[in-house]
C-alpha positions as CSV (number, residue, x, y, z in Angstrom):
1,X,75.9,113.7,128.4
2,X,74.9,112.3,125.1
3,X,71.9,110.7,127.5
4,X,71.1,113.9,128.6
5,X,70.7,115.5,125.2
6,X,68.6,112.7,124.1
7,X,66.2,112.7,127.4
8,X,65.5,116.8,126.9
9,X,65.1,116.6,123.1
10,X,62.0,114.8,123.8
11,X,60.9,116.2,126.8
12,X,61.3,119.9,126.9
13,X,58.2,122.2,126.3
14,X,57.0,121.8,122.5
15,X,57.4,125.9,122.4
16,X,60.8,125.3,122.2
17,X,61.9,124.2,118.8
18,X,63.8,120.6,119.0
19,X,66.4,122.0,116.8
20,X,67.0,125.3,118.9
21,X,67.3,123.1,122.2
22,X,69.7,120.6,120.5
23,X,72.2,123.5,119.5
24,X,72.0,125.6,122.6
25,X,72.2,122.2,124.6
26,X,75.4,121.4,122.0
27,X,77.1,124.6,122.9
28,X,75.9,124.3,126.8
29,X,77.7,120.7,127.3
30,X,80.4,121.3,125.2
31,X,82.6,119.5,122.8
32,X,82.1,116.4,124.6
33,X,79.0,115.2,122.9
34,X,79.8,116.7,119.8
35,X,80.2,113.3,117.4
36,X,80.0,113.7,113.5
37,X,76.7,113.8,113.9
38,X,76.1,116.2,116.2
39,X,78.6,118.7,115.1
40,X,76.6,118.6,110.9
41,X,72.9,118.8,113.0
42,X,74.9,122.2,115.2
43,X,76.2,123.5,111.9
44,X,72.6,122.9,110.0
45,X,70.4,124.7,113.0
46,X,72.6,127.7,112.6
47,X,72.5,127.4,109.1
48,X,69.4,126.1,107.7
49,X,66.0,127.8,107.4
50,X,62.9,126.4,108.9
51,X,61.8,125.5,105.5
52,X,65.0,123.7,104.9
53,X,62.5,121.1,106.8
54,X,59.5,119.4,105.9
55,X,57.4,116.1,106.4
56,X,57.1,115.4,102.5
57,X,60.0,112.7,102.4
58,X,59.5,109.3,104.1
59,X,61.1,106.3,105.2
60,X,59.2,103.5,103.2
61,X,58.9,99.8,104.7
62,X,61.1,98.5,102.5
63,X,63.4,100.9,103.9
64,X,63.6,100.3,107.2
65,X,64.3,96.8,106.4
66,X,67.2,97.9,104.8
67,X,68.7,100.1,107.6
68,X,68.8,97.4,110.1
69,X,70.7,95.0,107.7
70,X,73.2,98.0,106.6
71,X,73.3,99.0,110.0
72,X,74.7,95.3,111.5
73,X,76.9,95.2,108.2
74,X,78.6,97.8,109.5
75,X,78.7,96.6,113.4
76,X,78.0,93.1,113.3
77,X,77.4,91.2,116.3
78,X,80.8,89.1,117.1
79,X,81.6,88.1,120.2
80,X,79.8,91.5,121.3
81,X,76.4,92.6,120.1
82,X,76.4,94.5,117.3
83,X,74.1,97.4,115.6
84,X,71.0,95.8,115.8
85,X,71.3,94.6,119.3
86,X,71.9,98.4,120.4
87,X,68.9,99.6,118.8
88,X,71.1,101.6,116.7
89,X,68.2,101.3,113.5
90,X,65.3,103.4,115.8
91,X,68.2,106.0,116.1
92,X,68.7,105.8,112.3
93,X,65.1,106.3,112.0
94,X,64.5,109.4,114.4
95,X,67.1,111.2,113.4
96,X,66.1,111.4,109.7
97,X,62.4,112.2,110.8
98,X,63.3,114.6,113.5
99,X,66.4,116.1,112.3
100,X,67.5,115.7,108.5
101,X,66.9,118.6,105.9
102,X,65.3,117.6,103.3
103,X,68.4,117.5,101.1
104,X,70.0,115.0,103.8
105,X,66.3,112.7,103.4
106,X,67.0,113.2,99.3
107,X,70.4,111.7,99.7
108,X,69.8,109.3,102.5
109,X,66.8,107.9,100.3
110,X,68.3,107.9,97.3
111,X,71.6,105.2,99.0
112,X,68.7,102.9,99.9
113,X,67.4,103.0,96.7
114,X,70.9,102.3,95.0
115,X,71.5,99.5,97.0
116,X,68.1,98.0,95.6
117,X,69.3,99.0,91.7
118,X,72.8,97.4,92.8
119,X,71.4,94.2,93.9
120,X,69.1,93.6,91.3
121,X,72.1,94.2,88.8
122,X,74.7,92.0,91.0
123,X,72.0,88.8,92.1
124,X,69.0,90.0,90.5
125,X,67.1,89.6,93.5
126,X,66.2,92.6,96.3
127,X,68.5,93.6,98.7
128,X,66.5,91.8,101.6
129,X,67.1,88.5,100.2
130,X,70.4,88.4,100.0
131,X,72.8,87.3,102.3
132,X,75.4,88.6,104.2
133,X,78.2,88.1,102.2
134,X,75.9,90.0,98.9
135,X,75.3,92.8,101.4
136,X,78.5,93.4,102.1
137,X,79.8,93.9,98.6
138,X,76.9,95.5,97.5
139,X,77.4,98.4,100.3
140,X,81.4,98.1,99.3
141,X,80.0,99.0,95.1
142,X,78.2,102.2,95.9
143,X,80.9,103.4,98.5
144,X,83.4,103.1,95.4
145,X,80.8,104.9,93.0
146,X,80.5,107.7,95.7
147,X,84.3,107.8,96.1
148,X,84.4,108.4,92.3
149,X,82.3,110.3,92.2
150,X,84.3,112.5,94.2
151,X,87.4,111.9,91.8
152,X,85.6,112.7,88.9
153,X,84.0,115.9,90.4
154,X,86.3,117.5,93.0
155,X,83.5,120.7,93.9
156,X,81.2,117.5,95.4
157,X,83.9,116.6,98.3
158,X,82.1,118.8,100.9
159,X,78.4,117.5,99.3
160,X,77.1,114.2,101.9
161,X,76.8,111.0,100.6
162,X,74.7,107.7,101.6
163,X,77.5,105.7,102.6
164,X,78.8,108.9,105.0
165,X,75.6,109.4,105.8
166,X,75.1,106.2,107.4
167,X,78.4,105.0,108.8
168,X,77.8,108.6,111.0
169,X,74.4,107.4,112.0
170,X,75.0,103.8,112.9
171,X,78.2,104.5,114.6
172,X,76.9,107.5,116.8
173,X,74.0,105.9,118.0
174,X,76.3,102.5,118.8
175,X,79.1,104.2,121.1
176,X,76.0,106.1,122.7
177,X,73.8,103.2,123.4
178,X,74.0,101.2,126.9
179,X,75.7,98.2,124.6
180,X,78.2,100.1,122.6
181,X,79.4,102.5,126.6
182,X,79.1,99.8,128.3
183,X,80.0,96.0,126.9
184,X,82.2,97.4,124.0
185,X,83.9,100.6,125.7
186,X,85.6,101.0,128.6
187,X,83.1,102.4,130.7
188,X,83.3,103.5,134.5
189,X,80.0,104.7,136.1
190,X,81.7,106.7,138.5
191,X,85.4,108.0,137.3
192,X,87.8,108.7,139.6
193,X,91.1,110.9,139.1
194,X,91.2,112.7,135.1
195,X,94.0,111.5,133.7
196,X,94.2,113.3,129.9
197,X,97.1,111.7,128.4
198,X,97.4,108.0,129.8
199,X,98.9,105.0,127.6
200,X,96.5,101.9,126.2
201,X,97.6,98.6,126.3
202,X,97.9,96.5,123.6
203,X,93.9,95.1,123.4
204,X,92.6,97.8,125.5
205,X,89.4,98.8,125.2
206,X,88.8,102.5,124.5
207,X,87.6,104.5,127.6
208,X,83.4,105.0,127.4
C-alpha cells in the first residue's frame, strides 16, 4: 500500500495538491500505511496552512553527504543491506523538499549543522571525514543534548527534534523499500489465510 501512495503522489494531476492527495489517500487505505511518518505529514495537512510551506530552506551539498552517512549509522549494512543500499537517503531527501514545513526544514537543518559543530569540537575535523566509530558517538552527543533538553524544559516534549526527525525518516523509508519488505522482513507476495494473533519464533523475522 505504502507503494501505492508513493506511485500516485507523483503521478496524479498537478491540480491536485500533493499534500491533499497524501491525506485523503492516508484516510482511503487506512491505518495500514500510517508509519510515524505518515501519521505527523496526516496531522500537518489538516493542520498546517499553505504558507506553513515554502522553497526558501535547502538541503546544501554538504548535507546530503551527511544524510547518507547518518542514515547507514542507523541501519548499517550487516549481513543484510543496510540504509544506503535501500535508497533510504533519496527518501530523506524528497520528503523534506516535498513534504516538511518549514519549521520541520529549520530543525532538520539545524541537526546537520550540530553534528558539523560537534565534530569539529570532538576530532576537530568535519563530520565527512570521520569514521564510523566518530559518527556514531557524535550522533549518540546530540541525541543526549536533545534528550536534555527535554529534561530541562518539559513544555518542548511535543516540539520535533533532529535526532527523531531522522530515525522516522530513515526507518520508514527502509521497511518500505524492496530491501527492507523483502530481504529483511518477512515478506509473502501473495498471503494466504489472515491470521491476527500468531506466535514468532525465537529469530523470526517480522512479517513484511
Amino acid at each position: 500500500m505504502y507503494f501505492i501512495l508513493l506511485y500516485l503522489y507523483f503521478t496524479m494531476n498537478t491540480l491536485i495538491k500533493r499534500r491533499e492527495l497524501i491525506r485523503n489517500l492516508t484516510i482511503t487505505l487506512g491505518a495500514g500505511i500510517c508509519t510515524p511518518t505518515l501519521t505527523s505529514l496526516l496531522q500537518s495537512c489538516s493542520t498546517a496552512p499553505e504558507s506553513a510551506f515554502s522553497n526558501k530552506y535547502n538541503l546544501s551539498s554538504i548535507h546530503e553527504k551527511i544524510i547518507p552517512i547518518v542514515a547507514e549509522c542507523i541501519i548499517p549494512t550487516t549481513n543484510t543491506p543496510g540504509a544506503i543500499a535501500a535508497k533510504v537517503p533519496a527518501f530523506i531527501s524528497m520528503i523534506f523538499k516535498e513534504v516538511y514545513t518549514d519549521i520541520e526544514k529549520i530543525i532538520f537543518i539545524a541537526g546537520l549543522n550540530a553534528l558539523s559543530d560537534i565534530s569539529y569540537n570532538k576530532y576537530n575535523q568535519p563530520f565527512l571525514t570521520c569514521n564510523s566509530l566518530q559518527h556514531t558517538e557524535i550522533l549518540t552527543a546530540l541525541e543526549i543534548k536533545e534528550r536534555k533538553e527535554w529534561d530541562d524544559d518539559k513544555k518542548q516534549i511535543k516540539d520535533k527534534k533532529f535526532m527523531i526527525l531522522i530515525k522516522d525518516l530513515t526507518l520508514a523509508g527502509f521497511f518500505s523499500s524492496k530491501i527492507g519488505a523483502t530481504q529483511v522482513l518477512n515478506y509473502v507476495h501473495i498471503p494466504g489465510r489472515y491470521d491476527g494473533c500468531t506466535e514468532l519464533t525465537k529469530g523470526q523475522k517480522c512479517w513484511g
